[in-house]
C-alpha positions in Angstrom: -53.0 52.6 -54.1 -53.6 49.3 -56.4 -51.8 49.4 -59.2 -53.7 49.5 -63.1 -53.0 46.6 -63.9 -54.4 45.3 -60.2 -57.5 47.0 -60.6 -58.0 45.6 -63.9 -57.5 42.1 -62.1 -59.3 41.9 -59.1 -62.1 44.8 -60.2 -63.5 48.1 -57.9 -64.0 45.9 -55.0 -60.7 43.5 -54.6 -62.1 40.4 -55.6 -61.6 38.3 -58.7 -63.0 38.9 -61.8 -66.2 37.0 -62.7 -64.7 34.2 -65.3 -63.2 32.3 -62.9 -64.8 33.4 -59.9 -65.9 30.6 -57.4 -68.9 32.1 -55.4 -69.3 29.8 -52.3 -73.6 30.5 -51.9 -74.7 29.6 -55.2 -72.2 26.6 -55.8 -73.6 25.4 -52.3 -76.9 25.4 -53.4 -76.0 23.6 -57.3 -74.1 20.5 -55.0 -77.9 20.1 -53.2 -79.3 19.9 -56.5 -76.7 17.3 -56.9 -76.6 15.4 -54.9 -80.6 15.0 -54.6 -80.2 13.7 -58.8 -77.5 11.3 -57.3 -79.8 10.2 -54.5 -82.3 10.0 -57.0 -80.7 7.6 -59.6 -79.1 5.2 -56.4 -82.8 4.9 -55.4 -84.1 4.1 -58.5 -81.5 1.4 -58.8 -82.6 0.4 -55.9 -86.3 0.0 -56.7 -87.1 2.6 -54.5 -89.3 5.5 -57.0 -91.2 7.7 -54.4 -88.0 8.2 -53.1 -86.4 9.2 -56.5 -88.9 11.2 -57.2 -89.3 13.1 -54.5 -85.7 13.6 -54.7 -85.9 14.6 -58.1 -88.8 17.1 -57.3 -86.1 18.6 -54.1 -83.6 19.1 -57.3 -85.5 21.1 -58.7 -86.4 23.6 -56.0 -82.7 24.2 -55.4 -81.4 24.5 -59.2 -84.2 27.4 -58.8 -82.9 28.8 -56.1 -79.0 28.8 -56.9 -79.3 31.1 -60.2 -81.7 33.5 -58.1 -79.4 34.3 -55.5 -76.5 34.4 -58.1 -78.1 37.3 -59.7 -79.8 38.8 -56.0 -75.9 38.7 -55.1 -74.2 40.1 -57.5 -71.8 36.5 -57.8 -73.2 35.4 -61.3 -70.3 33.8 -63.2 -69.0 31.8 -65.7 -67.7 28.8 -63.3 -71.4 29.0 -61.8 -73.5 28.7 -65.0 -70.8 25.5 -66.5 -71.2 24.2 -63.0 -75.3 24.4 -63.2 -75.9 22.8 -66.6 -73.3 19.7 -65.4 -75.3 19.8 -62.6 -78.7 19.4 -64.2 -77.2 17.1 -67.4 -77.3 14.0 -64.0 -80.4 15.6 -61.6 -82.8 16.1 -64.7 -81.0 13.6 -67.9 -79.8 11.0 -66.5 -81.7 10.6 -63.1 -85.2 11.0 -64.6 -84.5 8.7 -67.4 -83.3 6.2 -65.3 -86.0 6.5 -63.1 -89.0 6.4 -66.1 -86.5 3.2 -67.4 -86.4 1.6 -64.1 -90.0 2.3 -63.4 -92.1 1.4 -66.8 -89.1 1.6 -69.7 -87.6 -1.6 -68.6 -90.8 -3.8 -70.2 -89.9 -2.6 -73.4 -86.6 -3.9 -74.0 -84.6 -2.4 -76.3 -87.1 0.4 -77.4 -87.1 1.2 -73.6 -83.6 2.0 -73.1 -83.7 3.7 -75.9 -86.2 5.9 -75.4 -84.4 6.9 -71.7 -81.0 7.4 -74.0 -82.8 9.8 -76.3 -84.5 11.9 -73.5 -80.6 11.9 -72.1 -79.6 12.9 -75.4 -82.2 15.7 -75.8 -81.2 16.8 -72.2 -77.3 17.8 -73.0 -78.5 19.2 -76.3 -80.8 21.6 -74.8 -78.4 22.7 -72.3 -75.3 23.1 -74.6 -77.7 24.9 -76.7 -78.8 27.4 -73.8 -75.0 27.5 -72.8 -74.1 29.1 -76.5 -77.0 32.1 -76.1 -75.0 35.2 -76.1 -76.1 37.5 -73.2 -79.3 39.1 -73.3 -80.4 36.7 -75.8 -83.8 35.1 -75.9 -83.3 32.9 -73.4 -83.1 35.7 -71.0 -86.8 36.4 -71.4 -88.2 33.1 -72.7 -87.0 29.8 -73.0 -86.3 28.0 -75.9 -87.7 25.0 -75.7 -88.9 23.1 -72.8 -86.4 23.6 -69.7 -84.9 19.7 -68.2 -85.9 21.0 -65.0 -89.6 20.8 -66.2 -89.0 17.8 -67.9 -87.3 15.9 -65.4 -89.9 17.2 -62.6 -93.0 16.1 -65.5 -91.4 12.7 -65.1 -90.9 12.5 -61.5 -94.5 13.9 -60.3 -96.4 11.4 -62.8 -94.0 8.5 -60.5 -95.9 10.2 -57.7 -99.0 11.1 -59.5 -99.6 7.4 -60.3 -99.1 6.1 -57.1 -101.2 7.8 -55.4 -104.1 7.0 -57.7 -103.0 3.3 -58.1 -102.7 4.0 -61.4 -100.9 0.9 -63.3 -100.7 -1.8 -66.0 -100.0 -2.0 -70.1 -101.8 1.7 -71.0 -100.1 3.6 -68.3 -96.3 2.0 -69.4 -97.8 2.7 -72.9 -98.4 6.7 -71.6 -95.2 7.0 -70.1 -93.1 5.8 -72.8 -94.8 8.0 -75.2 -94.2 11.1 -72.8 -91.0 10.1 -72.4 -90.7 10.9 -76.3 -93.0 14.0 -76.1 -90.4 15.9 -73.1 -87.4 15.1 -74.9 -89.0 16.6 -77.9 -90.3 19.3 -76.6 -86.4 20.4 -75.1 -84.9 20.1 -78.2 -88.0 22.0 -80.0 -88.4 25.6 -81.2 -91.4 26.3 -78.6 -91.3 29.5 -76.4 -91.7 28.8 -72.6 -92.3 31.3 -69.9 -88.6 31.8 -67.8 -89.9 33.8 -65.0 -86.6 36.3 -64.9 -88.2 39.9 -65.0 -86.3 41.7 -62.2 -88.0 44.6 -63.2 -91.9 43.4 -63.2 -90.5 41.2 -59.8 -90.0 44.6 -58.5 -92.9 46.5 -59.4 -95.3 43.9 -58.8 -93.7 42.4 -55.4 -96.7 42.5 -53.1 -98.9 40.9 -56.1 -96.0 38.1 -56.0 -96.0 37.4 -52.7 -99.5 37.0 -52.2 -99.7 34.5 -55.1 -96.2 32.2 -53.4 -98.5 32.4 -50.2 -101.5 31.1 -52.3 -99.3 28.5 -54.4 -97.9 27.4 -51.3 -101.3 26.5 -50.0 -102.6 25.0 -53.3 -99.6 22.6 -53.0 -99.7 21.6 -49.5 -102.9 20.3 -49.9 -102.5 17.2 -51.6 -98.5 17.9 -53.2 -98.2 14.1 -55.0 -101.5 15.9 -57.0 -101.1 19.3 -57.2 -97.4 19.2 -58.0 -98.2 16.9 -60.8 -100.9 19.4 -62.5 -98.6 22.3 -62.3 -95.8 20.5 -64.4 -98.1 19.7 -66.5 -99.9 23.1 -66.9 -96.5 24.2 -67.8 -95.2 21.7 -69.9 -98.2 22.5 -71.7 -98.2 25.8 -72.2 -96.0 26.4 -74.2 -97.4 24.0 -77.2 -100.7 25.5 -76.5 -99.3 29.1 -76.9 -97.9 28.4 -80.1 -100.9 26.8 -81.2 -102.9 29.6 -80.4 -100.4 31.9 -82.3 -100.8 29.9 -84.9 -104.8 30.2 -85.0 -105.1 33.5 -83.8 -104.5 36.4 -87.2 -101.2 37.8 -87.0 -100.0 41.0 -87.7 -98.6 41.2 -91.0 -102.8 40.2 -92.4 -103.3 43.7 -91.0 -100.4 45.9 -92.9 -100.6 43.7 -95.9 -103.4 46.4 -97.5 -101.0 49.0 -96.1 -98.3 47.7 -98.0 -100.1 47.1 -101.3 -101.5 51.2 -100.9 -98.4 51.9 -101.3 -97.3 49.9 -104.2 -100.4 51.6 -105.9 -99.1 55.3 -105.1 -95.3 54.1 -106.8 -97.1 52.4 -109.6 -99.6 55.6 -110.3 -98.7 57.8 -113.8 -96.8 61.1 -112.8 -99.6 64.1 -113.2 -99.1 65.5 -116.8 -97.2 69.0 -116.3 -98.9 72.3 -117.6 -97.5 73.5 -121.0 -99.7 76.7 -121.0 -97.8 79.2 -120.6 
């Protein structure tokens, strides 16, 4: 039989515990998501910005698709999560703001290499922040601020978006530049975005979900250099517009504050004067 201190070791099943654990799937999946950032950066070097960001867009789908069969596999761990945020620090910092500098960023000299550094900048921040979440956190329903995979994908469709319209000249740099300073904002901001990770409402509602990929799927084959454009924006978004409405809408606390005040009336009321007859 294996020995206590075995067992404690290699866990019920034999195999390593989860700290350092290497699971081959998920790590397969993060290197695609790699190397399509790295593809991404060499071809916006090399003038090349469909390319970059379509390859951008590809990195994207597959840093989805690594955490999601992590947790559908049980092989979750700590060497996958480090491995996933140095992953997305080059496919959605520093390929994206290379590409936006290449692109439009360049014209502005020094402000426009600054601008790419700061959206880098914001990038590491917003993952080292997500990295120091304890588990279960808030990040496990919402995220904090706006994910770099958003970001990087809001960056790469408007390099499609725009070329497909012919959309160029002094107010378009002017746009992007400015957006540039909006995403890396909005990742190091306080705003609540929608994370997607409900196992539980995934399972309930799995026909429903279905149904709407096979509908998504449609809207985006239709015209994807469009359609993949508005739904980055629609979610980048979102989450200022749900804060906003938050903000507008009358909260809770309005409603109790008679509540509370009722009761600061009964403490503050004369005790009822006691009966001396006798």
């Amino acid at each position: 039989m294996m020995s206590s201190r075995r067992r404690k070791y290699f866990g019920r099943s034999g195999a390593p515990g989860s700290k350092g654990r290497i699971s081959l799937l998920p790590s397969i999946l993060t290197t695609i998501s790699l190397f399509s950032g790295f593809y991404a950066i060499v071809s916006a070097i090399n003038g090349q910005f469909l390319h970059a960001g379509a390859a951008i867009v590809i990195a994207g789908i597959f840093d989805g698709l690594d955490g999601r069969v992590a947790r559908l596999t049980g092989t979750t761990s700590r060497f996958g999560e480090e491995y996933d945020s140095l992953c997305d620090l080059v496919a959605f910092g520093v390929a994206p703001a290379l590409l936006a500098y290449q692109w439009v960023l360049f014209s502005y000299g020094r402000y426009g290499w600054l601008a790419a550094f700061f959206y880098v900048a914001a990038t590491a921040l917003r993952l080292a922040r997500f990295n120091s979440q304890p588990p279960g956190g808030e990040e496990s329903k919402n995220f904090t601020g706006l994910p770099c995979p958003a970001a990087g994908g809001m960056i790469a469709t408007s390099v499609l978006f725009c070329h497909f319209f012919g959309l160029d000249g002094p107010l378009m740099d002017m746009v992007v530049m400015v957006a540039v300073y909006l995403l890396a904002y909005l990742m190091v901001s306080s705003i609540s975005y929608q994370s997607f990770k409900h196992p539980e409402t995934q399972r309930k509602k799995a026909f429903q979900m279905m149904v709407g990929l096979v509908l998504l799927i449609m809207v985006l084959a239709t015209e994807p250099k469009v359609t993949i454009f508005l739904l980055a924006l629609i979610y980048v978004l979102s989450g200022p517009l749900a804060a906003a409405y938050q903000l507008m809408a009358p909260g809770k606390k309005s409603v109790a504050e008679p509540e509370v005040l009722s009761e600061q009336e009964e403490t503050e009321k004369p005790p009822p004067a006691e009966d001396n007859r006798q």
